[in-house]
N, C-alpha and C positions, 0 to 999 in steps of 0.2 A: 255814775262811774266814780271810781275812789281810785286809790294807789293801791290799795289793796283788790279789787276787782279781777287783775289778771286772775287769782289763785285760783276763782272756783269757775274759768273758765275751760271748755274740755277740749284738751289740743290731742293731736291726731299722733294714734300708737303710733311706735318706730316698728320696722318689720324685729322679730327678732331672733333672724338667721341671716345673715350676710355670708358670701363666701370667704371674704376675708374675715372674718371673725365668728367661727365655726360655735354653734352655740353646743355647748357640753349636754351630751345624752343621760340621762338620768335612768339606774340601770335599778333593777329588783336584786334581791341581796343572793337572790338562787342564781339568777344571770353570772353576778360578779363570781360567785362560788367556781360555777362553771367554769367559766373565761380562763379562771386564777388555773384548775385541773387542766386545762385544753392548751394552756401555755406553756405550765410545768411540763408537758407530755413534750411538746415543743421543743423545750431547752435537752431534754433526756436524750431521746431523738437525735438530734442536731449533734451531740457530743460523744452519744455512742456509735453513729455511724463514724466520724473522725477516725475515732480508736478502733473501727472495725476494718477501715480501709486502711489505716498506717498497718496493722497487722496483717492484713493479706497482701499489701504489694511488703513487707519485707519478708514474709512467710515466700512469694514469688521470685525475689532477689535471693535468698538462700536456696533455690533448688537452683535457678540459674546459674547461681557462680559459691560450691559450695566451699572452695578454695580460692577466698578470692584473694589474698595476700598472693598465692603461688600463680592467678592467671596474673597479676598486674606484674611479677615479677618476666612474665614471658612476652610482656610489652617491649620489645628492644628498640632503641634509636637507632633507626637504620645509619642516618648521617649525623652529626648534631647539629642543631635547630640554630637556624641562622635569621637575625632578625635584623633586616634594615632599618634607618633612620634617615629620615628625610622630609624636604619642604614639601607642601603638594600645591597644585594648580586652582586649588575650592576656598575662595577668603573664608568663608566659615570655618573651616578645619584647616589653618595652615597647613601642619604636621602630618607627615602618617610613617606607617612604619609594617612593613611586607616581611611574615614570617614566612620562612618555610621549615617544613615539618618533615620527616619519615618514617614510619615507626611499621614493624611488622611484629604479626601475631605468630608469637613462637612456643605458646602455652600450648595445651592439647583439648581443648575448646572453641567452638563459634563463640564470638564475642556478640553477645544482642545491643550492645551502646556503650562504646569506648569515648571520655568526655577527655579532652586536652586542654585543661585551661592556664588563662595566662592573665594576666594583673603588673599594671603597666604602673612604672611608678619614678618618683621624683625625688634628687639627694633628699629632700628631707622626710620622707619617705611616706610622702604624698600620693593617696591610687587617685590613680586619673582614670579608671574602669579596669573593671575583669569581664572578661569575654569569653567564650567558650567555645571549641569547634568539635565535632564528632566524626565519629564513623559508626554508622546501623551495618550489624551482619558483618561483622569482622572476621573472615575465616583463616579458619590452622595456615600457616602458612604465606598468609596473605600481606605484602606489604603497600601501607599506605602511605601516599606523596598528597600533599596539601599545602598549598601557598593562599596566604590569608592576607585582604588589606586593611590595617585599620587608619582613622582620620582622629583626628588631638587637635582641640585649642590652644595647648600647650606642648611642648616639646618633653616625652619621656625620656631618661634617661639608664632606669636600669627596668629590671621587671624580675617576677616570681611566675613560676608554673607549678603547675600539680595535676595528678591522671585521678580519672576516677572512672569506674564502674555504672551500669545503669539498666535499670529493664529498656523495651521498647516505650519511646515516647507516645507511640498511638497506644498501646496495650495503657497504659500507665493513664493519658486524656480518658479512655476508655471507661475505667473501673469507676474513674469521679465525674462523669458524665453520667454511667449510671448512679450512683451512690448520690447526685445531687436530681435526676430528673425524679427517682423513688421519692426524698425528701418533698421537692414541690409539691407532687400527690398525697404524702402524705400531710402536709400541714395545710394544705387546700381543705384537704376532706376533714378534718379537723375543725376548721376554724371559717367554714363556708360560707355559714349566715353571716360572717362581720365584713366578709371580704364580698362579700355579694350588696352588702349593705355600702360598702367603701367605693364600690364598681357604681351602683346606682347614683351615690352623691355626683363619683366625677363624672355622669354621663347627662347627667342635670346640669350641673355649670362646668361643661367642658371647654371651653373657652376660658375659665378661670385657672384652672386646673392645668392646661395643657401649657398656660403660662408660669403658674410655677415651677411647672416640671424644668422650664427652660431657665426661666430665671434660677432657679437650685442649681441646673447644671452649671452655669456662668458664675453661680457662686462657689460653688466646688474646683473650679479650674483657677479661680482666683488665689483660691484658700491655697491649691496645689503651686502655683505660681510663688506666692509668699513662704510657703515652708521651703521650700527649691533654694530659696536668695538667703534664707534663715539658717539653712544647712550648710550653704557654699560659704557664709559668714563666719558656721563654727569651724571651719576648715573641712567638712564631709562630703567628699566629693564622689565617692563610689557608691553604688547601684544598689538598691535594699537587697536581701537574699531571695525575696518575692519575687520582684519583679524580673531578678536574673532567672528564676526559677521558671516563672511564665513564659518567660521570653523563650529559651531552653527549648519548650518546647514545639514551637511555631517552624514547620518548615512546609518545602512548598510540593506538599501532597492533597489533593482538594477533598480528600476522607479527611483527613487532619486538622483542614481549613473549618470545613462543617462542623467538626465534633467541637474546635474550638469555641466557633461560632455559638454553639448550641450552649457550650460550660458556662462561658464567660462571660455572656452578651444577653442571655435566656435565664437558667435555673439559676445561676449564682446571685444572681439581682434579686431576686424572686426569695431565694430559703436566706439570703444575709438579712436582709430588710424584714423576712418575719422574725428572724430572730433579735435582730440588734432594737429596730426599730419597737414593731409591733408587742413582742414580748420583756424584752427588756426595759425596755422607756416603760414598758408600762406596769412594770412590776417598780419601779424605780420614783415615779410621777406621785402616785398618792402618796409614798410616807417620807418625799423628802423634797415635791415643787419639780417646777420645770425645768430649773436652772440644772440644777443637779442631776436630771434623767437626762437632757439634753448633751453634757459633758461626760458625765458617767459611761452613759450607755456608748459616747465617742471613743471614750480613751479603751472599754472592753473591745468594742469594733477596731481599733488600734493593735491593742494588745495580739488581739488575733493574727494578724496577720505579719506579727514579727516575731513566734514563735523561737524560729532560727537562732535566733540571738543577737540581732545588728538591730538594738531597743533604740539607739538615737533616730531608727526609720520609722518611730510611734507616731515623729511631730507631724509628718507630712497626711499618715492615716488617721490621724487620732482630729487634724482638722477637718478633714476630710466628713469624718465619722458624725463632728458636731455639725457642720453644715447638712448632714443626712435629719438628726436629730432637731435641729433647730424650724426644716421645714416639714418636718412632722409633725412637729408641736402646732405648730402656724394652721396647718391644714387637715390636720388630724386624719388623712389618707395615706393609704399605704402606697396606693397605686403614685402617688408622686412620687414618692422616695425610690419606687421601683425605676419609676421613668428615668430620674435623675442616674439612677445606680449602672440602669444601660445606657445610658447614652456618653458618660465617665468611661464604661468598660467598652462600649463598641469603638469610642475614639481611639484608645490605646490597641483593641483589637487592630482596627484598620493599618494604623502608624504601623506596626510589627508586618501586617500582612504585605503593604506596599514597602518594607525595607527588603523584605528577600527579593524584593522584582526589579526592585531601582537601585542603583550605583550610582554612589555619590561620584 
């Protein structure tokens, strides 16, 4: 035996696939060709049906209301709109403040979703939230009385309204329920072999997997927590246009609960995550590293969903987006970032569903 000895002694291989550290598949150049075709199809897809369904529900809002300037004008305030101010009995919300409303439809039209909203706000002309009330099925004639509570950490002082127009909210859940379960099928049947190949890994070390899924989610609510405090820091205190948007839609019809169920919680996890994830990262990953598809493909997944124009709400999706990204990378399965993605959206699902049944 020398000091040199160890060298030519034979020590025992390391495995070399661990689940935490997913060994890179080594693909044929006709594989990659393909993949690159089956993803482009992917992005096409994903961005023609948008533009396909923005144009048929406003193709459906212009038969609806083809004079819509002259029915909002036959909106009359029955009384005018009187808003209390007041301490309330819930330490959480000291404040609240009790509209009432009256408005009759004196157009010569049924109104399918008459939106009354209102945006509560501070001298220095701080929104403390906009919130929304409606009327479905508005008839000629018809006048509506509506008393609304709202609850404030802080005490408002003055506020803004504004009326708007709208198709039916189920008709409207409807078209992107279907317009996203089509998608699912279609980038399923697309992209089968990878996703059947993704299915078998996590059904191999499920137990690995089903912990990431959790630990991602715990890191996405954190991420969500941190841009929350980051927001209220820069002074932005009102509601992204999304989430008002989603919300908007949630009332308590159980056709409605379902279809949401099915949008939000089902297909939307499912065609975001091939897109953001699976196809973008990975268009993204070879010609510029992990770091970059991980943020990248974040801040697209951001971008997406502040459309509207209120881009300061990028910080909270855009972290959001990299924590999708980051355990993507880590696990190279889709099926986690799916996991992650529904259990984010059925949280906030439930929260909206148990607000229309419980009073603060």
């Amino acid at each position: 035996m020398n000091e040199y000895s160890d060298l030519f002694e034979k020590k025992p291989q390391q495995p070399s696939f661990s689940p935490s550290n997913p060994q890179k598949e080594m693909k044929s150049f006709e594989d990659i060709v393909k993949s690159r075709i089956n993803h482009t199809w992917i992005i096409i897809l994903y961005f023609a049906s948008m533009f396909l369904v923005i144009a048929l529900l406003l193709g459906f809002y212009n038969i609806a209301y083809p004079n819509e300037d002259a029915t909002l004008a036959g909106l009359l305030d029955s009384q005018e709109i009187e808003l209390v101010l007041s301490e309330s009995d819930n330490p959480e919300y000291p404040y609240m403040a009790v509209l009432h409303t009256s408005f009759t439809n004196t157009s010569n039209q049924v109104i399918d979703n008459f939106i009354f909203e209102i945006e509560f706000l501070q001298t220095s002309e701080v929104s403390l939230g906009r919130f929304n009330i409606s009327k479905v099925d508005f008839q000629i004639d018809e006048t509506w009385v509506k008393e609304t509570t709202f609850y404030f950490n802080e005490m408002p002082d003055s506020y803004a309204t504004s009326r708007s127009l709208d198709l039916k909210n189920d008709f409207k859940i409807l078209i992107n329920v279907l317009q996203m379960i089509l998608l699912s099928i279609i980038f399923i049947a697309i992209d089968w072999k990878s996703l059947l190949q993704a299915f078998k890994k996590y059904a191999k070390n499920l137990s690995y997997y089903i912990g990431q899924t959790f630990l991602g989610f715990g890191a996405v609510y954190l991420a969500l927590i941190f841009s929350n405090l980051l927001l209220t820091t820069l002074g932005v205190t009102e509601t992204s246009e999304n989430e008002l948007a989603i919300r908007s839609l949630f009332q308590s019809d159980i056709q409605v609960i379902i279809m949401l169920f099915i949008l939000l919680c089902i297909v939307t996890p499912i065609v975001e995550e091939f897109v953001f994830r699976k196809v973008l990262f990975g268009f993204i990953e070879p010609k510029y590293g992990a770091i970059v598809a991980i943020i990248g493909s974040g801040i697209i997944f951001a971008f997406m969903h502040v459309l509207s124009g209120d881009f300061i709400q990028i910080i909270p999706y855009a972290l959001m987006g990299i924590v999708f990204g980051y355990f993507y990378y880590k696990t190279k399965n889709l099926f986690v970032t799916i996991g992650m993605h529904f259990l984010n959206n059925f949280l906030v699902f439930l929260i909206y569903v148990l607000s229309m049944f419980i009073t603060l």
